[in-house]
N, C-alpha and C positions, 0 to 999 in steps of 0.2 A: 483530604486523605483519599488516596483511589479507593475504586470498590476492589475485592478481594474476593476470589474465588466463592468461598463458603459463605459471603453476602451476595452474592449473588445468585446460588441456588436454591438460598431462600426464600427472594426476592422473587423468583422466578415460580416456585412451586404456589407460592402465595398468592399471584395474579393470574394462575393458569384458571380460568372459569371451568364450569361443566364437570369436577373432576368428583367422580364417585370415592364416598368411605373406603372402598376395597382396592382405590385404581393409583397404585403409586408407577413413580417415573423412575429409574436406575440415575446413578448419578453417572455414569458415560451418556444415558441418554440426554440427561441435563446437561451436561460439561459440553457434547456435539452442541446442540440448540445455541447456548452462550460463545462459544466459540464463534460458529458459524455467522452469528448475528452481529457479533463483536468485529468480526476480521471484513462481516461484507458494509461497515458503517468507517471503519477505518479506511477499507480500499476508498470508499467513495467521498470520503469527505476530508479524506488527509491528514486528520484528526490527530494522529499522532507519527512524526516524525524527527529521523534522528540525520545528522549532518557527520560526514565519514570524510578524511583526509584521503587520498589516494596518491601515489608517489607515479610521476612519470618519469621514465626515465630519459636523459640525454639518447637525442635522438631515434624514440620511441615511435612508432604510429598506430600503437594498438595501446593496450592495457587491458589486462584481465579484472573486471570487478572482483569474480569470487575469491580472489587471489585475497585479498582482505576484507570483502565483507561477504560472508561464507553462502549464505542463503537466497542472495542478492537474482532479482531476477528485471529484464529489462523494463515490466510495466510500475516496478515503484519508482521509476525515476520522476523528480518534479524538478530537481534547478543543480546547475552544476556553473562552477565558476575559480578562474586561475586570476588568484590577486584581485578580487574582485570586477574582473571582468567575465560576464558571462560568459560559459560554453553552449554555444546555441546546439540543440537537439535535431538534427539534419534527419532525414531518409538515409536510409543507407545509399541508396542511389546517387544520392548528390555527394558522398562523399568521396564512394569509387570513382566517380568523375573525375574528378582531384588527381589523379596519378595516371592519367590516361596521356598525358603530355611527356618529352623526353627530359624535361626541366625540373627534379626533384623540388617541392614546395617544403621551405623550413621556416622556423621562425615558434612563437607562442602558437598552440592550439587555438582555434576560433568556434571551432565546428566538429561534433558529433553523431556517430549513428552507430547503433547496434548492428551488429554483424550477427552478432545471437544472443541470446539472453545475456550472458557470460562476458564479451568480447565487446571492448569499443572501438573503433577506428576513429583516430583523430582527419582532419583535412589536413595538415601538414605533419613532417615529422620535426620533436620537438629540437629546437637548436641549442637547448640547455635543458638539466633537471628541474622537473616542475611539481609541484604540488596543486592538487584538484581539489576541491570542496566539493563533494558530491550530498545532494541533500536528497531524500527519498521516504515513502511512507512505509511502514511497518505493519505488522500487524501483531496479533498476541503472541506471545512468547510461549511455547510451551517447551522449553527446554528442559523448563524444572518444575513444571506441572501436567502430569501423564495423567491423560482427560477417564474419568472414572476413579479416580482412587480417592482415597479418605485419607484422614490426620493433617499432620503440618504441612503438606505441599496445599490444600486448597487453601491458604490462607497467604499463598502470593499474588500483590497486586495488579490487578489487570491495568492495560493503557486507554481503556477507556476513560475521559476527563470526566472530572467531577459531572460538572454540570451537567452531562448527559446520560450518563454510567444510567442511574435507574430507568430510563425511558425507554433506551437498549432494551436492557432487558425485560422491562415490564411487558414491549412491544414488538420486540422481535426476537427476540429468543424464545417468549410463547407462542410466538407463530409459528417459529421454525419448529416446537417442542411436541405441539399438537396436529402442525397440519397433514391432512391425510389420515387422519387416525378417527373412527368413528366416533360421533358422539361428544364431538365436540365445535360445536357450530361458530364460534367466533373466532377458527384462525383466519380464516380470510378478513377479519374485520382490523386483527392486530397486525396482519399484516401490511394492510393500506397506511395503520396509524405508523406501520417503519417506517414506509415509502414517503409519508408525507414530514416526519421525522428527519430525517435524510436529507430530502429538501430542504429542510429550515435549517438544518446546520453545515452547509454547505458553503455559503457564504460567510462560515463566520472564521472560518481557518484560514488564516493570510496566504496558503500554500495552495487552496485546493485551485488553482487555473490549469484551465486544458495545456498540454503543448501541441502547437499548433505545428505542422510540416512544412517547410520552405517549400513553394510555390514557384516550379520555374513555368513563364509562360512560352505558350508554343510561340516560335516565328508569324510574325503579323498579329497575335491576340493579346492584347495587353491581360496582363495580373488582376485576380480578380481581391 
C-alpha cells in the first residue's frame, strides 16, 4: 500500500530530532519538505514512471508532447519507441542536419531531439500514421492534493514505492523540513543519509540509465 499524505507527515514530524514542546511545523511547511524530497528521489532514480501513447501523424516531422501529456517537459524523458523499435534521443543538432539536403527523408521515425520542452522533431517525416510509446518519469501528483490543507485530500497516495516511501521521508523531507532553521543540528546529517539513499536506489529501477547524445566525430578523429 503506498504511503499517503497524512502517513507521511506523521512520519515526518516523528523523526524530526531537536524539536522543542512549543515548536510545531505548519502542514504547508511539511507538505513543501515531503514534496520536495519526494519529486528530487523520483527525478533521480526514475522511481516512478508512466508509458503514454503519442499519435504521429501521416507525414508528420514534429509532434507536440503537451498536446497529450499536459505537463510533460523535455528532462522526464527516458525511452521512446514505434513498434518496438527504439526512437533514439538525438541533439537537436543532428537532427536539423537531416533536412539540410534538397531530398526530403521519409520513412518510420529513427531519431529524436527536442526543439524545446514541448516540441519533438523527428529525422525523417513519417511515411504513414504511427504510434509512439513514450515512457518518462513523474513526479507527485498534486492535482488533487493542495500542499497545506487538512481532511480527505491528505489521504491520497503518494508514488513513492513501498520499499522506500519511509526512508524519503524519515531522511529527506526532515532535511529539507529543518534545514537552515536554528537549532536544529542534524539536518546536514539527514541530509547526507538522502544523498547516500539515492545512491542505493538508483540502480534498482530498470529505467534509471543516462541518455547518452549521438557523438559525431570531427574529420580525422575517431569517436570516442
Amino acid at each position: 500500500m503506498a504511503l499517503t499524505v497524512a502517513q507521511a507527515r506523521t512520519l515526518l514530524t516523528e523523526s524530526a530530532l531537536h524539536i522543542s514542546a512549543t515548536e510545531t511545523f505548519s502542514n504547508l511547511k511539511q507538505d513543501r519538505a515531503i514534496k520536495d524530497a519526494s519529486d528530487r528521489f523520483l527525478r533521480e532514480t526514475h522511481a516512478s514512471t508512466l508509458t503514454t501513447s503519442i499519435t504521429i501523424a501521416a507525414a508528420a516531422t514534429t509532434v507536440n508532447i503537451t498536446s497529450t501529456i499536459s505537463e510533460f517537459v523535455a528532462g522526464q524523458f527516458i525511452y521512446a519507441e514505434i513498434s518496438g523499435q527504439e526512437v533514439h534521443l538525438v541533439p537537436y543538432e543532428t537532427i536539423r542536419r537531416r533536412y539540410d539536403g534538397d531530398t526530403p527523408v521519409v520513412g518510420r521515425p529513427t531519431k529524436m531531439g527536442f526543439r524545446r520542452d514541448n516540441l519533438v522533431q523527428f529525422d525523417r517525416g513519417a511515411d504513414q500514421a504511427y504510434t509512439m510509446e513514450l515512457t518518462y518519469w513523474v513526479a507527485e501528483d498534486t492535482s488533487s492534493w493542495t500542499l497545506g490543507t487538512t481532511g480527505s485530500t491528505t489521504g491520497i497516495s503518494m508514488r513513492l514505492p513501498d520499499d522506500w516511501a519511509d526512508e524519503v521521508i524519515r531522511w529527506g523531507a526532515r532535511g529539507y523540513l529543518i534545514r537552515g532553521a536554528p537549532g536544529h543540528p542534524d539536518a546536514d546529517a539527514a541530509m547526507e543519509e538522502f544523498d547516500l539513499l539515492i545512491e542505493r536506489a538508483k540502480p534498482v529501477f530498470a529505467h534509471n540509465y543516462p541518455v547518452l547524445p549521438l557523438v559525431i566525430p570531427l574529420p580525422g578523429k575517431p569517436a570516442k
